[in-house]
N, C-alpha and C positions, 0 to 999 in steps of 0.2 A: 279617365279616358274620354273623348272626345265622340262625337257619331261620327264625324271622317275615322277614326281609329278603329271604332266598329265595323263600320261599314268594308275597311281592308282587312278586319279579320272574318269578318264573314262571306269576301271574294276568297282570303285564302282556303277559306272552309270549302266554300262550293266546290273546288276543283273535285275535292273528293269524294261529292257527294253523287249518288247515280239517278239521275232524275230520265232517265230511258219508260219508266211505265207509268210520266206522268205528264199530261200531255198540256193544263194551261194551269196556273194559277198566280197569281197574283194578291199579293198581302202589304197592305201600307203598315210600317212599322211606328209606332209615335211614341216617342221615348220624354216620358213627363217632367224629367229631371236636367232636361240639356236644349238649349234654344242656339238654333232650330233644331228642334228634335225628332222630325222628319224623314223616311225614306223608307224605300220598298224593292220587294226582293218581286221578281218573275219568274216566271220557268215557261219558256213558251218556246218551241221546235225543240225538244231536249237541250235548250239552253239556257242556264241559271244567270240573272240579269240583276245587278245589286245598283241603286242608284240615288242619290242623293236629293230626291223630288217627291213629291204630294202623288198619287196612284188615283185619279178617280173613274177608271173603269174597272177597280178590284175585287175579289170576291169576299175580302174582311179586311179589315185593319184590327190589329193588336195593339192595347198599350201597354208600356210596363215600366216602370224604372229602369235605369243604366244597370244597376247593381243586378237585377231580379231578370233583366235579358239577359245579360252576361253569363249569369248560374246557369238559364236554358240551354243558350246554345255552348257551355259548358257540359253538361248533362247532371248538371248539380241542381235543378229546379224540377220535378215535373210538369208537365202542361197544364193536367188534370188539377192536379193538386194548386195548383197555383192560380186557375180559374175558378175554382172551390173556394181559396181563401182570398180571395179579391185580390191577387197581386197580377193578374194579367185580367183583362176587360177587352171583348172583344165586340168589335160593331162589323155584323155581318153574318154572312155564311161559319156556324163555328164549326160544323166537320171540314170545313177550307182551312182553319184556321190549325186542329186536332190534324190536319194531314201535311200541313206546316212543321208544325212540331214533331211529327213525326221522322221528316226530313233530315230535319238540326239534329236531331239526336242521334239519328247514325255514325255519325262520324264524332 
């Protein structure tokens, strides 16, 4: 899979996600296995923004492999578990990051 491939399955995720009691966040994604592996999700006026660009006013960046993203916003990784065993790295705000993942996983 591609980050353009990612990045369309996780516009088509948005739609169903309710992002109504969350009012800004911003997460630069950086996916270590794929060049340019780059881009970031927003949610700013209850609207989920997915975009193929660097984020530097964010409140964390996550990194993760292609395969170990996939499992997340699959609901086959947990967050937790997967920041525990070094398979996501996060530079930032990490309850920004735990309220991300929270997100993904609803749907």
């Amino acid at each position: 899979m591609t980050v353009q491939e990612l990045i369309e399955k996780l516009r088509k995720k948005a739609e169903d996600i309710d992002v109504s009691e969350t009012d800004f966040l911003a997460v630069q994604v950086n996916i270590k296995d794929a060049d340019p592996g780059v881009f970031y999700i927003e949610i700013k006026d209850r609207n989920i923004n997915i975009e193929p660009y660097e984020y530097n006013d964010r409140n964390c960046a996550v990194t993760m492999t292609m395969a170990n993203f996939n499992k997340l916003i699959d609901g086959k990784l947990d967050p937790v578990a997967a920041y525990t065993l070094g398979k996501l790295k996060v530079d930032g705000d990490i309850g920004k990051a735990l309220e991300f993942a929270k997100l993904v996983k609803k749907k």
